[in-house]
C-alpha positions in Angstrom: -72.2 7.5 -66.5 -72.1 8.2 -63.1 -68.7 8.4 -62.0 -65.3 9.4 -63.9 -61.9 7.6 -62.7 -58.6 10.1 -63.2 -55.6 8.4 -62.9 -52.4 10.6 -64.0 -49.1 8.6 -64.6 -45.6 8.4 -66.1 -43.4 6.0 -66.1 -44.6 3.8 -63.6 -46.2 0.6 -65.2 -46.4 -1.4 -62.8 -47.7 0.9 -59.8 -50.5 1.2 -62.5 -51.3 -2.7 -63.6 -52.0 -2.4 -59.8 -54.3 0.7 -59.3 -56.0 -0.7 -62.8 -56.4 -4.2 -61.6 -58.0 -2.9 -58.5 -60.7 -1.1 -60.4 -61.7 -4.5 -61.7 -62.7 -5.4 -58.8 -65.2 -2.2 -57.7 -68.4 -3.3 -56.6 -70.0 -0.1 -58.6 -71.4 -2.1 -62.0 -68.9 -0.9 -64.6 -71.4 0.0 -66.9 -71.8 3.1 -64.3 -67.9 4.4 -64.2 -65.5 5.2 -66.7 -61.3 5.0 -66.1 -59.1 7.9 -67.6 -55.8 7.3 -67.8 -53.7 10.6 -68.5 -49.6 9.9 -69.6 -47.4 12.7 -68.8 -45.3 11.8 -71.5 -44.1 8.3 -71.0 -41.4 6.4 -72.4 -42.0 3.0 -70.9 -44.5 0.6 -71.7 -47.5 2.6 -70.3 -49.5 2.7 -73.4 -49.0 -1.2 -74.1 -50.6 -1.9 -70.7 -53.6 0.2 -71.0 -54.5 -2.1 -73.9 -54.2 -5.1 -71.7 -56.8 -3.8 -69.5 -59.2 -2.8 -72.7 -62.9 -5.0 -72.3 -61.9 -5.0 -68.6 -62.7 -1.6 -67.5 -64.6 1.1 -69.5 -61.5 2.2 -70.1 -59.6 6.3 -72.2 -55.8 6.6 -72.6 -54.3 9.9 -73.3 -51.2 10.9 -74.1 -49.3 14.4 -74.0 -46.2 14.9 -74.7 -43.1 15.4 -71.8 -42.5 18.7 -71.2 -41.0 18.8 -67.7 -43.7 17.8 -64.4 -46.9 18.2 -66.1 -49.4 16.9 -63.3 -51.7 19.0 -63.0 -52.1 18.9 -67.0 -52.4 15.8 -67.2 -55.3 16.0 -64.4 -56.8 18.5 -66.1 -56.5 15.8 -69.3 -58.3 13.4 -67.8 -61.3 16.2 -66.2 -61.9 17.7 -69.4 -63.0 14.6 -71.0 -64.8 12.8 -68.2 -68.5 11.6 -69.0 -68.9 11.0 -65.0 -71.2 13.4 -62.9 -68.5 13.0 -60.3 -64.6 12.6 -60.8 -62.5 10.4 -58.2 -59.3 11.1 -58.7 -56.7 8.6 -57.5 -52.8 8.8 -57.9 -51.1 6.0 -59.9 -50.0 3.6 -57.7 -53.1 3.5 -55.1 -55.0 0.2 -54.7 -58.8 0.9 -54.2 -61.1 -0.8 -52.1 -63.8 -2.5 -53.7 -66.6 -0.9 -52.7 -64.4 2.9 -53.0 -66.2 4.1 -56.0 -69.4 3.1 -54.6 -68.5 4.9 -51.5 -67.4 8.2 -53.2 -71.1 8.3 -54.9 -73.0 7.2 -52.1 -71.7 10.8 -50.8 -72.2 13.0 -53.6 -75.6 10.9 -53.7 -76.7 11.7 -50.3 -75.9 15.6 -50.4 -78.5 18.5 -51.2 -75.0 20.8 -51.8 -72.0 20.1 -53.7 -69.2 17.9 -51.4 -65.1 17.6 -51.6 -65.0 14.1 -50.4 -61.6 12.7 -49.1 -61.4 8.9 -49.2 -59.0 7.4 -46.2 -55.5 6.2 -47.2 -53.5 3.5 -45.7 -49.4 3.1 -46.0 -48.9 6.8 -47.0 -46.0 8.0 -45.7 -44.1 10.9 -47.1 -40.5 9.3 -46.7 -40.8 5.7 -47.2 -39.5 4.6 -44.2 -41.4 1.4 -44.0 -41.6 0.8 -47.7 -40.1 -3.1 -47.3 -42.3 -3.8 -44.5 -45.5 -2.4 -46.0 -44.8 -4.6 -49.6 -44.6 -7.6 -47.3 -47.9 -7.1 -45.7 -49.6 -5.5 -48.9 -51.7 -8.1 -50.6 -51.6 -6.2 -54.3 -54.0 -8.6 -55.8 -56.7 -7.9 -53.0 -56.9 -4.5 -51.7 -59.7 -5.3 -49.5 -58.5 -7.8 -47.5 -55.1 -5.6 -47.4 -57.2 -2.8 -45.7 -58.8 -5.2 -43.8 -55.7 -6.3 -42.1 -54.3 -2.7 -41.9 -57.3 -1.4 -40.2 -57.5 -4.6 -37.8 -54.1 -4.0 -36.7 -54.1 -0.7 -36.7 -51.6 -0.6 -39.2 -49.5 2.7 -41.3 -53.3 4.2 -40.8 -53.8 7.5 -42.8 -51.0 9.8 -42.0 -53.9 12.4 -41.4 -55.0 10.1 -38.9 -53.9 12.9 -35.8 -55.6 15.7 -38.1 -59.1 13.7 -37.7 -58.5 12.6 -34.2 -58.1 16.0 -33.5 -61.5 17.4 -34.9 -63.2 14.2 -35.7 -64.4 13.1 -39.2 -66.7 16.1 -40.0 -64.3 18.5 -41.1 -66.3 20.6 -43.1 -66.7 23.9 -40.7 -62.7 24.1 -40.1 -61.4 27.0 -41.7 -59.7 25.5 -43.8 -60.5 21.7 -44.4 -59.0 22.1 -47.8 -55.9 20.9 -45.9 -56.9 17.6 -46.3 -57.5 17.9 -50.2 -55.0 14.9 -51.2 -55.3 13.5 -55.0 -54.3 10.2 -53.9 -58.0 9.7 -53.4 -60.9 12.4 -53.5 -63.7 13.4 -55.4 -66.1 16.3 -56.3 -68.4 17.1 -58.6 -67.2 17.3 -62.4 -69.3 20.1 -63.3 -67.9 22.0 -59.9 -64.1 20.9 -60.9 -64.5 22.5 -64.8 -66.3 25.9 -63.4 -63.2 26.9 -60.8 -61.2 26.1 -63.4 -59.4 22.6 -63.1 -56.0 22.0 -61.5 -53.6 25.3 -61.7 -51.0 24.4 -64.8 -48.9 27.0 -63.4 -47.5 24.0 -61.0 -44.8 22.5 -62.3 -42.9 20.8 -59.7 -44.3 18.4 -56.9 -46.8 18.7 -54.3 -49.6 21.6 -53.4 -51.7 21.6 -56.9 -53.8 19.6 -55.1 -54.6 21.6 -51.9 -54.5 24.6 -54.5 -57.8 22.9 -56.0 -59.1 22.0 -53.0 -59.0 25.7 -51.6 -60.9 27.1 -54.8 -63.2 24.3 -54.5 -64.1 26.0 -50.7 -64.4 29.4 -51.8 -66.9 27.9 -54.7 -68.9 26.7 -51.7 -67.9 22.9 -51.5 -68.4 20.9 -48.7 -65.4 19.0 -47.4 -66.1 15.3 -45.8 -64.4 12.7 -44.4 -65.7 9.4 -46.1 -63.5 6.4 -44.2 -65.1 3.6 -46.7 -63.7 5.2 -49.9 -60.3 3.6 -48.4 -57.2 2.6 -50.8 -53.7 1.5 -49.7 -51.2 3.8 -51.3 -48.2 1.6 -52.2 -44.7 2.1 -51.8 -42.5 3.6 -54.3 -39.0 5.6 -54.8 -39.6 9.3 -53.0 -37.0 11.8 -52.4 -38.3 13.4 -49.3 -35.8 16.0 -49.4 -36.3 17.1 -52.3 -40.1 17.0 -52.1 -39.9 19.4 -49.4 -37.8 22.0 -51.8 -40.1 21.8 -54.5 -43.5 22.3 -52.5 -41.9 24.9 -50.2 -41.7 26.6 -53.8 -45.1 26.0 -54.7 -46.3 27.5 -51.5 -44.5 30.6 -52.2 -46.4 30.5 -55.4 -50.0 29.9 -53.9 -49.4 32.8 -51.2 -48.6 35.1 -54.2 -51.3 34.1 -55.9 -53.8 34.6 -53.5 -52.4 37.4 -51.0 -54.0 36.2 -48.1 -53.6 35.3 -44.5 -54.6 31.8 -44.1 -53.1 30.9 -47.5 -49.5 32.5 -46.0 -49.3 30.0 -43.4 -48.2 27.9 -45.6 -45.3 29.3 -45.9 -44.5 28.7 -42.5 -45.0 24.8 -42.8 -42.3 22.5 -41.6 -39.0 22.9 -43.0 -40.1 26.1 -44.6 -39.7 29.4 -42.8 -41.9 29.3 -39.3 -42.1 25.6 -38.8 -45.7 24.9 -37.9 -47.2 22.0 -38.1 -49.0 21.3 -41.0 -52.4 19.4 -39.0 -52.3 22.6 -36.4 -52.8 25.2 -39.1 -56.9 25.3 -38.6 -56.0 26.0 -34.6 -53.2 28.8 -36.1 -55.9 30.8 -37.9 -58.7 30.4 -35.0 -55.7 31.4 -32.2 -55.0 34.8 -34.3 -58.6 35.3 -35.8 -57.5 35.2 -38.9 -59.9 36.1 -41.2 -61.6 34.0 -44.0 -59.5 34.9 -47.8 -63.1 35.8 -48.5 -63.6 38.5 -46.0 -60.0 39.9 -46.0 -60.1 40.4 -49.5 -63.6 42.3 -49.5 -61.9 44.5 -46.6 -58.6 45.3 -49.1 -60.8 45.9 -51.9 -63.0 48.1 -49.5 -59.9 49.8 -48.6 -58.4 50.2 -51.9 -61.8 51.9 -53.1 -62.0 54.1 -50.5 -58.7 55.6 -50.7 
């Protein structure tokens, strides 16, 4: 079993028929990956659909019970039972490529250390805006020639798009390139995932568990890459942008608690938080005032603390 699929969901059956009927279709033998489906407590006919898709795809339900937002549980679900050397996670609701399993691999495959690999994601957009438009163009029963029009026309291209334009596609000496750490669609090493310990449960409202992860999978000494042929089209649903914005601002405040450090403070000064930086200029922030890496700072304090 090479790779392991980890698909979190709740109450969102048909954003799921879609991401599972996409995985159908991957070009990786199915023999070679395995799909985990992890239910935050659903009350809608989740379950009956799994079993719709049983024979289809090599293919784990499980269940837990609803206890308030419970993603990063239900992640952590999924990770603790995976088979896979490799775990792609993708968010319910994201139509994969093809050949995006393959391409998530063919990474891992060709590195001699261990990689963060972020797959490219078409029609995300964090308020919807174009939601009617994109589900006339979207093509749900073939992602790839969806992407293939997308990318032709240049069309709703990864919002992260400016981010890579900026420092180009290898991303993995930025300071922080765990920026770009986005569930929708990434990877890493299973074994690396289980020994920094999963996804925070502590998060329990939206947004940030996954940059969390993504920043412990940089001190652990991951490699973050761009890989554009892991692409999926994220497809539009109900968001309350608003109220998104409350909730991570909170989890921000959480993580820069957590860690006590710098770089991870910025944060805090994202968008409509307190300082109102730009989220794909923080990497230029901490070069422009030398911030130090979390590593280094918090040798220093614990120097300093010693000493005194």
């Amino acid at each position: 079993m090479k790779c392991s699929v980890v698909i979190p969901t709740y109450n969102r059956v048909e954003l799921l028929r879609h991401t599972l009927n996409s995985l159908v279709w991957q070009s990786l033998p199915k023999e070679q990956f395995e799909v985990l489906v992890a239910d935050d407590g659903s009350d809608d006919s989740t379950a009956e659909l799994v079993e719709t898709f049983r024979g289809r795809l090599n293919l784990r339900y499980f269940f837990q019970e609803r206890d308030g937002f419970q993603v990063a549980k239900a992640r952590n679900l999924g990770i603790s039972h995976a088979e896979g050397e490799v775990c792609v996670m993708l968010d319910c609701g994201v139509l994969a490529h093809s050949d995006l399993l393959r391409a998530h691999l063919d990474s891992h495959e060709a590195a001699d250390v261990p990689l963060a690999v972020c797959g490219y994601v078409y029609c995300f957009h964090v308020n919807n805006d174009f939601a009617k438009l994109m589900d006339q163009v979207i093509d749900y029963d073939d992602p790839d020639i969806t992407i293939a029009k997308l990318k032709a026309r240049k069309l709703w291209l990864d919002v992260r798009e400016t981010f890579y334009g900026k420092y180009g596609d290898n991303i993995a000496d930025l300071p922080a390139p765990w920026l770009n750490f986005w569930t929708c669609n990434v990877s890493a090493r299973t074994e690396q995932l289980r020994s920094v310990g999963m996804f925070d449960e502590a998060f329990r409202r939206w947004g940030g568990e996954d940059l969390d992860l993504g920043y412990r999978l940089h001190r652990d000494g991951a490699r973050f890459v761009l890989n554009r042929q892991a692409a999926a089209v994220h497809c539009p649903h109900e968001k309350d942008f608003d109220d998104n914005i409350v909730q991570v601002t909170e989890n921000y405040k959480y993580m820069a608690e957590k860690y006590k450090t710098p770089i991870i403070e910025l944060l805090l000064s994202v968008g409509d938080a307190v300082g109102n930086l730009d989220f794909f200029t923080l990497n230029d922030v901490i070069r422009e005032r030398g911030l130090p890496q979390c590593a280094d700072y918090l040798a220093a304090q614990q120097g300093a603390h010693s000493a005194s």
